[in-house]
C-alpha positions in Angstrom: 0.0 0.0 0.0 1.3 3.4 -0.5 1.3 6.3 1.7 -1.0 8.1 -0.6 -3.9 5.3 -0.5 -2.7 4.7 3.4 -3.1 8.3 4.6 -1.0 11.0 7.1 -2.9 9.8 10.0 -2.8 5.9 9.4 0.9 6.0 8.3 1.4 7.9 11.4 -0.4 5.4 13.5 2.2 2.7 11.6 5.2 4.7 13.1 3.9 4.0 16.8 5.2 1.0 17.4 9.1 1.9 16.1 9.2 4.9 18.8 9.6 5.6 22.8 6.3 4.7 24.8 4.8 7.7 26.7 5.3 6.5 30.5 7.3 7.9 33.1 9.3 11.0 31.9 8.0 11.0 28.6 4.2 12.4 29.5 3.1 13.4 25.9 4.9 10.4 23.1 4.1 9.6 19.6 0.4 9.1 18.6 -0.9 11.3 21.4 -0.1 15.3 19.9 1.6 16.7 17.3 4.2 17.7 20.3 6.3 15.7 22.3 6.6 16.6 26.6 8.3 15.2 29.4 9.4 16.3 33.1 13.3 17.8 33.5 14.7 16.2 36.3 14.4 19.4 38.3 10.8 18.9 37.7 10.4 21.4 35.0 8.4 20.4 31.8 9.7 20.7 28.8 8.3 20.6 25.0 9.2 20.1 22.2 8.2 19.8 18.2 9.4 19.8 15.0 7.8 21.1 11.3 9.5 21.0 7.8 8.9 23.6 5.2 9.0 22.2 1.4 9.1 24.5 -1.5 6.3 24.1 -4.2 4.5 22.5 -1.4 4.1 25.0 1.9 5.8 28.2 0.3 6.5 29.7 -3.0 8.7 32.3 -4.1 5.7 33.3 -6.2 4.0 34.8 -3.7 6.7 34.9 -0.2 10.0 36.9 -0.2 13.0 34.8 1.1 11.8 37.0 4.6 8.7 35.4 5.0 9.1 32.1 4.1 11.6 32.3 7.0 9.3 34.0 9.2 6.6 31.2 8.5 9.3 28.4 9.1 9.5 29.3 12.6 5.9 31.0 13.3 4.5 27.4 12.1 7.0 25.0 14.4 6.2 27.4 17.5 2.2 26.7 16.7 2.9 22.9 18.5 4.1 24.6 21.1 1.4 27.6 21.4 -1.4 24.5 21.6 1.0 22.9 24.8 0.9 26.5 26.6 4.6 26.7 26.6 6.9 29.4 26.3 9.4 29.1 23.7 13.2 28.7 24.9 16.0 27.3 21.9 15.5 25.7 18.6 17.6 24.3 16.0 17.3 25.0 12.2 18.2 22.2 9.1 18.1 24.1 5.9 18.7 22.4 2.2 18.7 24.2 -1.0 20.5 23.5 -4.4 23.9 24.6 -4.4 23.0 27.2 -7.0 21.0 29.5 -5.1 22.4 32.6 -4.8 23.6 33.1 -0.9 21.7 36.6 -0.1 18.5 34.6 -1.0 19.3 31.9 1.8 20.4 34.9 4.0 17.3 37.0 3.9 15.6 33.2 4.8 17.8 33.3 8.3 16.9 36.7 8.3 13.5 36.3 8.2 13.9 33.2 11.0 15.8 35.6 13.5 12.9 38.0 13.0 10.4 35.7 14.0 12.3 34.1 16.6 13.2 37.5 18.3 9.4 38.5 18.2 8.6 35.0 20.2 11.2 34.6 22.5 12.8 31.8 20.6 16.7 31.6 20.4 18.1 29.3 17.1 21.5 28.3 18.6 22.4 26.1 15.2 21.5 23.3 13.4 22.7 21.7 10.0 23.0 23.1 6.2 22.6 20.7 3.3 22.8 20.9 -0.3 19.4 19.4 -2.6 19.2 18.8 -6.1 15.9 21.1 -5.5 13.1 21.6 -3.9 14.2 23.6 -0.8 13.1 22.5 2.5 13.9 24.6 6.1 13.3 22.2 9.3 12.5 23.5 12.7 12.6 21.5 15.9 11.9 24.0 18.7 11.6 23.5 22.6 9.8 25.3 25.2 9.0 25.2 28.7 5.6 24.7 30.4 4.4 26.0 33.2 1.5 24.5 34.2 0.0 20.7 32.8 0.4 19.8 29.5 -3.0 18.3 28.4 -2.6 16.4 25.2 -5.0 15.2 22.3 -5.6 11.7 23.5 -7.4 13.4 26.6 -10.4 14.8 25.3 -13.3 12.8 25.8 -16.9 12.9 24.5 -19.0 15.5 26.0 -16.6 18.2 25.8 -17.2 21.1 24.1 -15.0 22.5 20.9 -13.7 26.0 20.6 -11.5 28.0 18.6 -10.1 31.6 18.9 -10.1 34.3 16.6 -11.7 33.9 13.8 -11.0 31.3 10.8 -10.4 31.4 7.0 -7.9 34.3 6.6 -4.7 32.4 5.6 -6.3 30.1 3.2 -8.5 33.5 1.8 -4.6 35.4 1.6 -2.7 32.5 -0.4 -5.7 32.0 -3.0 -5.2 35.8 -3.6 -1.9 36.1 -3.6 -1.6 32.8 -6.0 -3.8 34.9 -8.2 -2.4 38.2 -8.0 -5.3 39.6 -6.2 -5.2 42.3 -3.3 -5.2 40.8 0.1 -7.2 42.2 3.0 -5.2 43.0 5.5 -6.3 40.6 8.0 -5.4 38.1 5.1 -2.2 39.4 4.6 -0.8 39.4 8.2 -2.0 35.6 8.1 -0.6 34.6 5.3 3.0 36.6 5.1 3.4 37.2 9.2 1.5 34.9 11.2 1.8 35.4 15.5 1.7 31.8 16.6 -1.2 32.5 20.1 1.8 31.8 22.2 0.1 34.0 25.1 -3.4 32.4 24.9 -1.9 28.7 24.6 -0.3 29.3 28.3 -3.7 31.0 29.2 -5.4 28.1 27.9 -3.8 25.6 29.5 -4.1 26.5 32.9 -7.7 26.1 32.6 -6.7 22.1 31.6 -8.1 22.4 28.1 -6.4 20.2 25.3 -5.4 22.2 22.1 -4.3 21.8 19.1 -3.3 24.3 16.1 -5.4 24.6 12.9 -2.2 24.0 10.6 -4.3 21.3 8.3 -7.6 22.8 9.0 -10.1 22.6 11.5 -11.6 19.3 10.0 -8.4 17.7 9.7 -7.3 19.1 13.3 -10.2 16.9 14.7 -9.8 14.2 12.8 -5.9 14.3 14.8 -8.0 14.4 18.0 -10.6 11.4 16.9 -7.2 9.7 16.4 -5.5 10.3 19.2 -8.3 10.1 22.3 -11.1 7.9 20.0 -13.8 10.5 20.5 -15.8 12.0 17.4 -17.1 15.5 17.2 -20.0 17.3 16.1 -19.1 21.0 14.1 -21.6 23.5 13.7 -21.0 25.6 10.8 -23.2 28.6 11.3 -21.1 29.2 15.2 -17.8 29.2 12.9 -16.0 32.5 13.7 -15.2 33.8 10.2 -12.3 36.0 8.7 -13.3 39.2 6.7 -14.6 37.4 2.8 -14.4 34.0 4.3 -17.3 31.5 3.7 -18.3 28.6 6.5 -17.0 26.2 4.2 -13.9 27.7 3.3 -13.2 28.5 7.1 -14.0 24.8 8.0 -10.4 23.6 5.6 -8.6 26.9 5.8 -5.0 25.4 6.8 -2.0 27.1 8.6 -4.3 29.2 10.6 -2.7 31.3 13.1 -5.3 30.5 15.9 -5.7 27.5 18.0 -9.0 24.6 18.8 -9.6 23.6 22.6 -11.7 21.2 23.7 -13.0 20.7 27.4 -15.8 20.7 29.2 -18.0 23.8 28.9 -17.9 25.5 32.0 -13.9 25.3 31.6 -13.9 27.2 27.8 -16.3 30.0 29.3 -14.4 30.8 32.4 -11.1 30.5 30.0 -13.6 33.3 27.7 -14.1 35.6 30.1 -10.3 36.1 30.8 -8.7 35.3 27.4 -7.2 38.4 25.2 -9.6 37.2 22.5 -12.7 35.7 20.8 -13.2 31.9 22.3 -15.5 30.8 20.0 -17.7 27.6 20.7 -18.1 25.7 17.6 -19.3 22.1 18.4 -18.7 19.3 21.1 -17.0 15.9 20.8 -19.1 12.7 20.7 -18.7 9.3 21.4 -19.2 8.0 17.6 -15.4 7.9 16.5 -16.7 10.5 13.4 -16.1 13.7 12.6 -19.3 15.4 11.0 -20.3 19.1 10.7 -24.1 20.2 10.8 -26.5 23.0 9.6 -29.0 25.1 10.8 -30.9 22.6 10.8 -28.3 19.7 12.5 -28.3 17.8 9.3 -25.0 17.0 8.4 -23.4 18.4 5.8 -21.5 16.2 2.5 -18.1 18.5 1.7 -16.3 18.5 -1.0 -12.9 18.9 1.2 -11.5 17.8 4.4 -8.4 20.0 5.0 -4.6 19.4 3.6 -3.0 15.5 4.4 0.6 15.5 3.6 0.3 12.3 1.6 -3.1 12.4 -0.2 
């Protein structure tokens, strides 16, 4: 079988059995996040993931200076962290590019990295440089520390509620623009060329217990992670969907590498987290015991879409 007719989430379930069982230290391992965690001997917690950038694929010189596809690099590794509630300490960059490129382009790519990183808190202390026959791809592996538990994906359990903050749609509306050589809305253009990973609401967040993850895929896609990980389904409702400025439900529902984050917990948990947080806590739809993920109308019948977010293998 390939992993095109296997699928991101199945080949990921393969992968289990070749890596370190969560247990002990190890409190968040493979299958149960998109981030790893596990307790410091000093007690601390630490966390830790790592994302991968392809060219043609997640950015395009098209459409990104050499400054914000470095920028993105980073803000999209830091999002794993963000949906943990922990603050960002060191990270470690591998960067490959044909031996051709010119070296100010690959400079203004660091640039763009030490931009981001200084606006988060982040400090790159290396990494490795490779030459590639071509595509280009930057990797990020970035730690951070948590303050308070780190609540992960295999946690959430039916009867919960769903939530999301901000509002959804503008970084998929920005890169079908920019694509096309359309104006971008503002909102859309901060979203696509400078995302903020909600480092600041993540640690909010997760004092209030809440398991989050980041909408990098999509929101369908991100709860099809959390029906994988903790076996519970959920139930979206598409007219509660916070939407970005020109954004429909639908597009907002598959609109990938958002910069906002989903929670799930129980309900009175998400409106006491509301009433405090530094921004719209929208909720969206609850989780259910049937291991399926469906979104409903008006009316609460469900809906047949066209789309389900972006799997790196389909």
């Amino acid at each position: 079988m390939t992993l095109r007719e296997l699928g991101e989430l199945e080949f990921i379930r393969s992968l289990i059995p070749y890596l370190a069982a969560a247990g002990g230290d190890l409190l968040i391992g493979p299958g149960q996040d998109d981030a790893a965690a596990w307790r410091e001997p000093d007690g601390s917690l630490t966390v830790a993931t790592c994302d991968t950038a392809v060219e043609g694929i997640h950015f395009d010189f098209s459409w990104l200076t050499p400054q914000e596809v470095g920028w993105r690099a980073v803000a999209l590794a830091l999002w794993d962290l963000a949906a943990k509630g922990a603050r960002p300490t060191f990270g470690l960059v591998s960067f490959s590019a044909p031996a051709e490129w010119e070296q100010l382009r690959a400079l203004e790519i660091y640039e763009g990295m030490a931009q981001a990183a200084g606006r988060t808190g982040l400090r790159l202390a290396g990494g490795d440089t490779t030459s590639s026959p071509g595509p280009a791809s930057l990797t990020v592996a970035a730690l951070g520390r948590a303050e308070d538990q780190v609540v992960p994906r295999s946690a959430a359990r039916p009867g919960w509620s769903v939530a999301v903050t901000g509002r959804l749609g503008a970084a998929a509306a920005g890169l079908r623009a920019a694509r096309a050589g359309d104006p971008l809305d503002p909102a859309w253009e901060q979203a696509l060329r400078r995302p903020l990973p909600r480092l600041a609401e993540g640690r909010h967040l997760s004092r209030w217990a809440l398991a989050c993850g980041d909408i990098s895929d999509g929101l369908l896609r991100e709860m099809d992670k959390f029906r994988a990980a903790s076996g519970a389904g959920c139930e979206l409702m598409l007219e509660a969907l916070p939407l970005a400025p020109g954004v429909t439900a639908e597009a907002a529902l598959v609109s990938g590498e958002e910069v906002e984050l989903v929670c799930v917990g129980p309900e009175v948990s998400l409106r006491s987290a509301a009433a405090e947080l530094g921004c719209e806590l929208t909720i969206v739809g609850r989780l259910t015991a049937e291991a399926e993920v469906v979104v409903k109308d008006s009316a609460g019948k469900p809906l047949e879409l066209a789309e389900r977010g972006y799997d790196h293998f389909a």
